[in-house]
C-alpha positions in Angstrom: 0.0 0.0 0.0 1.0 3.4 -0.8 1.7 5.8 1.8 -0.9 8.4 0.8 -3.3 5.4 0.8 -2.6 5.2 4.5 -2.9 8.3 5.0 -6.2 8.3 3.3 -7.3 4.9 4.6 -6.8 5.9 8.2 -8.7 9.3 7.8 -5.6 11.8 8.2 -5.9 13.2 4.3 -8.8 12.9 2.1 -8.2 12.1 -1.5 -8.6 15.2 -2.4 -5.8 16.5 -0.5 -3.5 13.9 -1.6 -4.5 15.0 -5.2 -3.6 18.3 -4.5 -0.5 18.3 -2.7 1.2 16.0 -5.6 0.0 18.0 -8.4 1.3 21.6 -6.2 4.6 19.9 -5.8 5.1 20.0 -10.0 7.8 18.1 -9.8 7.8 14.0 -10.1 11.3 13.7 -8.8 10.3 15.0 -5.3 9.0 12.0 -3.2 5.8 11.6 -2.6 6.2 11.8 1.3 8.1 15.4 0.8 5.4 16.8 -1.1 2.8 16.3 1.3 4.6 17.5 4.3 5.7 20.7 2.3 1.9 21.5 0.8 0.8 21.6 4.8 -1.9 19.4 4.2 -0.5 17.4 7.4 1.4 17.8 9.9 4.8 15.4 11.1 3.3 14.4 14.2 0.6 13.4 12.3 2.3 11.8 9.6 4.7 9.8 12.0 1.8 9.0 14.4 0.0 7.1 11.0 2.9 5.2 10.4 3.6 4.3 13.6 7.2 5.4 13.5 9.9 6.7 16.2 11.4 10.0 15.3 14.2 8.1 14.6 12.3 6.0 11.9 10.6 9.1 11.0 14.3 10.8 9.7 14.8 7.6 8.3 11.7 7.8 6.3 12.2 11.7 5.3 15.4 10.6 4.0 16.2 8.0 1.9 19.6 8.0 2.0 19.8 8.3 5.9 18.2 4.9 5.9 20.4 3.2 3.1 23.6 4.3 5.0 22.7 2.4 8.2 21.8 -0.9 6.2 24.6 -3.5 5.6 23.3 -4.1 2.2 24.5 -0.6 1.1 27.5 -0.2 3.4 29.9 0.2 0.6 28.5 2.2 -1.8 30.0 5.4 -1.4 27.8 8.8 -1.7 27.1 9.5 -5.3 26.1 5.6 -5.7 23.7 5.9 -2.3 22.2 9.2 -3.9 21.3 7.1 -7.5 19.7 4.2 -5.5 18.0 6.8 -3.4 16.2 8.1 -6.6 15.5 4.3 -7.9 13.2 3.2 -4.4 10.2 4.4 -3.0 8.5 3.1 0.4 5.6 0.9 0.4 3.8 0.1 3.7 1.7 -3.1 4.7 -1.0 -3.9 7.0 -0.7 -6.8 9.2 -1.5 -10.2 7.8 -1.1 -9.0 4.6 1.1 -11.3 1.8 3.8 -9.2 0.0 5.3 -12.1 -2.0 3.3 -15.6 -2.7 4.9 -19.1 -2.4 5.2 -19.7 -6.3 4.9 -16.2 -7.8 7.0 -14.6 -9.4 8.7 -11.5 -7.4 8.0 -8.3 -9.3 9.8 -6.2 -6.8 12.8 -5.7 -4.4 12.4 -4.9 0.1 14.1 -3.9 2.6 12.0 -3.6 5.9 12.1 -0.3 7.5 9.9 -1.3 10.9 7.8 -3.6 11.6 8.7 -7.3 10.9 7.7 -10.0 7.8 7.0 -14.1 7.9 8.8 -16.1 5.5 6.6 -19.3 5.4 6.3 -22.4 2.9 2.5 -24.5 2.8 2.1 -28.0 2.1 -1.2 -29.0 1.4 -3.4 -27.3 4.9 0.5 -27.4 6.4 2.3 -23.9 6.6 6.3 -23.7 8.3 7.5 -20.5 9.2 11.4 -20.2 7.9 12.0 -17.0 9.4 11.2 -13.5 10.3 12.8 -10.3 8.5 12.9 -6.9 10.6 15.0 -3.9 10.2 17.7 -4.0 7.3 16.8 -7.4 6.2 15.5 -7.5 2.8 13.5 -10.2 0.3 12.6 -10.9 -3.0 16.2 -10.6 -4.5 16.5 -14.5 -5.3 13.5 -14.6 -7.3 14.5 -11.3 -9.4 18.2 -12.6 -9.9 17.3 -16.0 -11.6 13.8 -15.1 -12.9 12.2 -18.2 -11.6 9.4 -18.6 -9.0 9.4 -18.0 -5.1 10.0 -20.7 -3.1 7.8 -19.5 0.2 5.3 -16.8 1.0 6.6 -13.5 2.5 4.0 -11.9 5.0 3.5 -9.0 7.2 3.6 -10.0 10.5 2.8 -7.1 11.7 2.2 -3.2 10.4 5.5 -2.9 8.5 6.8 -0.3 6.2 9.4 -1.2 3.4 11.8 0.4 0.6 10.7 -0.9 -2.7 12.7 -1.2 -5.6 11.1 -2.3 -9.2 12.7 -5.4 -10.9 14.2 -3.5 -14.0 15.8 -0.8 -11.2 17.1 -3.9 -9.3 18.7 -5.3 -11.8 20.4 -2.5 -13.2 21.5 -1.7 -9.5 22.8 -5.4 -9.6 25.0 -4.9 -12.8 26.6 -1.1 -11.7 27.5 -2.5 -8.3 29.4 -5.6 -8.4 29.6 -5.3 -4.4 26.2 -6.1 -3.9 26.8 -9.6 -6.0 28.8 -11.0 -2.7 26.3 -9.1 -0.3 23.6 -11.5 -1.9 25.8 -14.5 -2.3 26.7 -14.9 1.0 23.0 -14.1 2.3 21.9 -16.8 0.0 24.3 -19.3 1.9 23.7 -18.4 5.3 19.7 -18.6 4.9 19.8 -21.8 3.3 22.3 -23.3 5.6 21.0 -22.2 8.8 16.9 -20.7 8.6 16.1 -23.2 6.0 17.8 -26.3 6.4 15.2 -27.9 8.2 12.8 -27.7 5.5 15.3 -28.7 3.0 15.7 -32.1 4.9 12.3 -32.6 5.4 11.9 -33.2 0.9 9.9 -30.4 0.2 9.5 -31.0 -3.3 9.2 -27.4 -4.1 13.3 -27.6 -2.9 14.4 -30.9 -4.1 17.8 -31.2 -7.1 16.9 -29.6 -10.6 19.9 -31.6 -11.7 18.7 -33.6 -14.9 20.9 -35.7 -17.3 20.3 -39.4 -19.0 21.1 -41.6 -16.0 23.4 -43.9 -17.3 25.3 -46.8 -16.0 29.1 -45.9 -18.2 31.8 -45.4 -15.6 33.7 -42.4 -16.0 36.6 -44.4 -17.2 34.3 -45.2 -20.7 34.1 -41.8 -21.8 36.6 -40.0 -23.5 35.9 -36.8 -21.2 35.0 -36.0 -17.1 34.0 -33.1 -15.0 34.3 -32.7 -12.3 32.3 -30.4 -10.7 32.2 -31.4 -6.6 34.6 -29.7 -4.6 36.6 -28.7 -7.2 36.5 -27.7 -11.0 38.4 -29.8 -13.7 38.3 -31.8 -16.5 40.0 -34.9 -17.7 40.6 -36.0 -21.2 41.6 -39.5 -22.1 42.9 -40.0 -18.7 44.7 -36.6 -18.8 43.9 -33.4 -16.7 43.4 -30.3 -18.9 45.7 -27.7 -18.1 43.2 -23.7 -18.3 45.8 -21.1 -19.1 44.6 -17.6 -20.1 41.5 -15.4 -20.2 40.6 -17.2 -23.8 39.3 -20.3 -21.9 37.1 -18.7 -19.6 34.2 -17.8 -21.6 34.0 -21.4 -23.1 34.1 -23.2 -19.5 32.0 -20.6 -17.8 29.3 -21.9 -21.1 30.0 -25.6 -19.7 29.6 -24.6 -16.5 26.1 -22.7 -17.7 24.7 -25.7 -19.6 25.5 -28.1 -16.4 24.1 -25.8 -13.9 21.0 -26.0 -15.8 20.8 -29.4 -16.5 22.3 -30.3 -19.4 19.9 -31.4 -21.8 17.2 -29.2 -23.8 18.8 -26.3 -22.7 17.3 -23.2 -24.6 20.1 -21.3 -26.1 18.1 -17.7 -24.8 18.5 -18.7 -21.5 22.2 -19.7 -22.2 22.9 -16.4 -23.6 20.9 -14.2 -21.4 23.1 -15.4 -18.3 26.4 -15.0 -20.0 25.9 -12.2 -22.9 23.2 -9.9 -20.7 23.4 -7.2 -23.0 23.8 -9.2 -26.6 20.4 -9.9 -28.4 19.4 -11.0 -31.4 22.1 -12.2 -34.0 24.7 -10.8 -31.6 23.8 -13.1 -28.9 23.3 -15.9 -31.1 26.7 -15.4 -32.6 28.5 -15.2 -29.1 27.0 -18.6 -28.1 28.0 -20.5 -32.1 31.4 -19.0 -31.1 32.2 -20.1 -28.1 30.6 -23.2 -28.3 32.9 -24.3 -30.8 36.1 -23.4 -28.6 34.4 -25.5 -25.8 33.6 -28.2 -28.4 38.0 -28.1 -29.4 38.6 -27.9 -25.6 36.7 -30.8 -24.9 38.5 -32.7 -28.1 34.9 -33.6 -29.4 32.6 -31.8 -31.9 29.9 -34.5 -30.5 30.3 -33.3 -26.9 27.9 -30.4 -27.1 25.0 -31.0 -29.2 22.3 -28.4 -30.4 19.0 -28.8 -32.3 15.8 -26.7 -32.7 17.9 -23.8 -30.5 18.2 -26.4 -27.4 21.7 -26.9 -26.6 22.7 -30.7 -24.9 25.6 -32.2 -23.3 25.9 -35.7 -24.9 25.9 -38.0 -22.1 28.3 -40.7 -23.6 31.1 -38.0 -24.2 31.2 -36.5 -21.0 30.9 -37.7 -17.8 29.7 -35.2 -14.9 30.4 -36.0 -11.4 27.0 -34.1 -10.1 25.2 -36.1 -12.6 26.7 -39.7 -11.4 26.0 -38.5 -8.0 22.2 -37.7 -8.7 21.7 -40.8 -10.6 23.4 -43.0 -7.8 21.0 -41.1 -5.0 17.7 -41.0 -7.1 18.1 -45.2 -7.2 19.2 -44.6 -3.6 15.6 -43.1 -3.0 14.0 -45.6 -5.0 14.8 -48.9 -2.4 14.3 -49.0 1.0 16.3 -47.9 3.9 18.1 -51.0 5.3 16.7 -54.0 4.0 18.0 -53.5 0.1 22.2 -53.9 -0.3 22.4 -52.4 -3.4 20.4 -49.6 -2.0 23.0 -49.2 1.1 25.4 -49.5 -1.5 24.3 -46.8 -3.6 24.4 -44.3 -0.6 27.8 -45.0 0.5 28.8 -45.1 -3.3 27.1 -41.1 -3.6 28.4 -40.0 -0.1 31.4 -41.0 -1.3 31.4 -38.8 -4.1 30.2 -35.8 -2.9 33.8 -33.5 -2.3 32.6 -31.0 -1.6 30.2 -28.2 -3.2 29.4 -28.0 -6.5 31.5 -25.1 -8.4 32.7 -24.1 -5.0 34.6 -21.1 -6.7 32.1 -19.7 -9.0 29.7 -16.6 -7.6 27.4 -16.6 -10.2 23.9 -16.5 -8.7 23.0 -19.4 -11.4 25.1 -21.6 -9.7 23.8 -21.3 -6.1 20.2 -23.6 -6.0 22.3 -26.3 -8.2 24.8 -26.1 -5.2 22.2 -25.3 -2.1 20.2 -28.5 -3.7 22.8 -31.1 -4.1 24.9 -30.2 -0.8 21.1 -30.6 0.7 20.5 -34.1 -1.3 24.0 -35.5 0.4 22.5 -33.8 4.2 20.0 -36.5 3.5 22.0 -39.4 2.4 24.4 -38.9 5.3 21.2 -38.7 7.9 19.9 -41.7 5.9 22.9 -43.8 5.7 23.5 -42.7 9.8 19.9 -43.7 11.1 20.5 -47.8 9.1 24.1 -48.3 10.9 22.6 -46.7 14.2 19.5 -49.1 13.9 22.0 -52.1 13.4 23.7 -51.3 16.2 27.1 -50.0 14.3 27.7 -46.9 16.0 31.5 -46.7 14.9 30.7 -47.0 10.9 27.8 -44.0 12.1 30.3 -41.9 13.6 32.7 -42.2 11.1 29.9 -41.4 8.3 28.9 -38.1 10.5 32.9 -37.4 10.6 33.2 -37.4 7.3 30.0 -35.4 6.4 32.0 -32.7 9.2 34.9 -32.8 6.9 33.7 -32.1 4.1 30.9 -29.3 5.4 31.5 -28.2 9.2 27.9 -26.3 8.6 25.1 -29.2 8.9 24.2 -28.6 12.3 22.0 -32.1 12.8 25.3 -34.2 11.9 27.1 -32.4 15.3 23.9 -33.4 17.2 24.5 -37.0 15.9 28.0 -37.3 16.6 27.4 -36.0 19.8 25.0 -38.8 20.5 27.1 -41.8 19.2 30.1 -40.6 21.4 26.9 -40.5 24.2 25.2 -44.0 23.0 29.3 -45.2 23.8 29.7 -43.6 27.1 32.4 -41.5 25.3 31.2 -37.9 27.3 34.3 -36.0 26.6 34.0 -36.7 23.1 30.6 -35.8 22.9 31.4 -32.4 25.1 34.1 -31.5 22.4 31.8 -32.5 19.6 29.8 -29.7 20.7 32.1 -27.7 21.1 32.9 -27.9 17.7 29.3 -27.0 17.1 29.4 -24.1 19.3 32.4 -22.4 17.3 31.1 -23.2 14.1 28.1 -21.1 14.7 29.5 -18.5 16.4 32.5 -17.8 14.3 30.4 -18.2 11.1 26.5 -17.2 11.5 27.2 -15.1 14.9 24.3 -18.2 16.3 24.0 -19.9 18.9 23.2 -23.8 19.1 20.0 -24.8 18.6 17.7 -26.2 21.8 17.8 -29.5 20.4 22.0 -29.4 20.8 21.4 -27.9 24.0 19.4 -30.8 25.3 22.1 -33.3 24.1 24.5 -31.2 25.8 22.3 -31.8 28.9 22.3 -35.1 28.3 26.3 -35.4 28.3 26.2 -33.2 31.9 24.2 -35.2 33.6 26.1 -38.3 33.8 29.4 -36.2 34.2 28.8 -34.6 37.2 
């Protein structure tokens, strides 16, 4: 809601007032706000009192660009840059109760709250789980914008709140002239899935399950000619030897394999190809950027087969590459498919994808297309880890437990439930000072990374561990 609809709703102005004061102001640059408390036609108290602000908030809301200096998303942008996203926002204010963003929309703008706090919630069926609430200097809708796809959850007031919009197209030109914001959002992006969503995630929404999608196929990476590997590390291998990148001439050509594996590798439309990595190419010049370097990535790879495009879908030809992220989807999909413990191959197939998973996928790349691929599949091996950990607990095989748990630690310290079920096994073993500086662990983890604390369920282990140790 507009603020001169608030003002109007709550009987301070009448319309005709509003009307008034924006066509005396004659100038569209002015914000609306301004031109209303310089016509008269209402007073601060007034104005402040209808918004429900401090007179702190209230300077906040007079300026712009006092409020974007004291928000971390801004910090460093220095004046002139402040002053142009300034003129790009406007504020927008919501009643309680009332939904901003909807779980499976599209986001057609950009917040920041200003007061008052909003839900984050996700609904399954009559189900609805509250991921977090945003207050002050948090903001939402940015992950929806970035990769044009749909929300994942529903964003509601929780209670009256007041918010700096910014329209998609303003966004995204803010996104482009300041690369600093790029790592602002890629960290936030990290941190919210890994700590305020991750229960969700390992619950199998489906809404949040892998968008990885190749052929499965049974070939070993030894029978094709080419692998990448994209887990913990980037590389390729070509008849048995690693390819050696030297020089800015290979980047665009891997960064287009990296592309066409992020989003799945098969009937790939070359417009979406091109409007992540040529933004400001259209037409015939985009096309002709994509022909290009797809042929040097064709002569890196040593195969004119290895990419294959028809009807402007582009597809990696599963029997002349091999892809790490794919073999470990396929392996986990059959995984999924039999049941927990009484199935071998099944167990098999877990350890063989836990065993896979290095690390995160394209842990050095920062482009925003990369992040669900790598949110998603760290999430699919949080499962296969918790999976493969409750069938050796149930058989009584706490040390092959632990040492899955360990390993999952290794690999990602972040997973917060793996600490909780080390802690236990050293417990279920009467080990209490290894459980003690399991938590430990824990306890740095969080604070050193996410400035958290543990979670009441790690705190009720940790009771646990006291009890028999005093």
């Amino acid at each position: 809601m507009k603020v001169e609809e608030v003002l109007v709703t709550k009987g301070y102005l009448s319309k005709e007032a509003v009307r008034s004061a924006t066509l005396a102001s004659g100038r569209a640059s002015v914000p609306v706000e301004i031109r209303l408390l310089s016509s008269g036609a209402i007073g601060e108290e007034k104005f402040r009192e209808a918004l429900s602000l401090s007179p702190d908030e209230f300077a906040e809301f007079k300026d712009r660009l006092l409020f974007l200096k004291r928000t971390s998303l801004f910090s460093e942008l220095n004046e002139r840059e402040l002053q142009e996203v300034a003129a790009s926002v406007s504020w927008e204010w919501f009643p309680r109760g009332h939904v901003i963003i909807s779980q499976g929309s599209k986001a057609a703008d950009f917040y920041v709250v200003h007061s008052g706090r909003v839900k984050v919630c996700v609904s399954e069926g009559e189900r609805e789980t509250t991921l977090a609430v945003l207050s002050r200097g948090e903001c939402f809708g940015e992950m929806s914008l970035l990769s044009g796809g749909a929300t994942t959850a529903t964003v509601k007031a929780a209670e009256p709140t007041l918010c700096l919009k910014q329209g998609q197209r303003q966004f995204l030109e803010t996104m482009d002239r300041y690369p600093t914001l790029h790592r602002f959002f890629s960290k936030l992006f990290v941190k919210r899935v890994r700590t305020i969503y991750k229960e969700i995630l390992l619950e199998g929404y489906p809404f949040l399950q892998p968008s990885i999608s190749s052929t499965p196929s049974e070939q070993t990476a030894q029978e094709r000619p080419v692998t990448v590997l994209t887990l913990g590390t980037f590389g390729i291998i070509r008849n048995g030897k690693p390819v050696v990148f030297s020089g800015k001439a290979q980047k665009k050509p891997l960064l287009l394999l990296k592309a066409l594996i992020s989003l799945g590798g098969r009937h790939v439309r070359e417009s979406a190809v091109t409007e992540l990595l040529w933004p400001d190419s259209e037409g015939d010049a985009a096309h002709s950027a994509f022909s290009t370097t797809l042929s040097r990535l064709r002569h890196l790879l040593g195969s004119p087969e290895a990419v294959e495009v028809r009807e402007g879908n582009a597809r990696i030809n599963p029997d002349c590459l091999w892809v790490d992220v794919w073999e470990f989807d396929r392996l986990s999909e059959q995984a999924d498919q039999r049941s927990k413990g009484s199935d071998l191959s099944g167990m098999e197939n877990l350890q063989n994808a836990i065993r896979l998973y290095k690390g995160s996928f394209l842990p050095s790349d920062d482009e925003f297309w990369t992040f669900p691929v790598r949110e998603n599949v760290r999430n699919r091996f949080v499962r296969l880890v918790l999976r493969l950990g409750d069938i050796l607990e149930e058989k009584g095989d706490l040390d092959g437990a632990q040492q899955v748990y360990e390993r999952a630690l290794e690999i990602d310290d972040f997973v917060e439930e793996c600490h909780q079920r080390l802690m236990t096994c050293h417990l279920k073993r009467g080990c209490r000072a290894e459980a003690m500086a399991a938590f430990e662990r824990c306890a740095r983890m969080l604070s050193t990374e996410f400035g958290m604390t543990p979670s009441d369920k790690t705190l009720a282990i940790v009771a646990q561990i006291k009890s028999g140790m005093e």
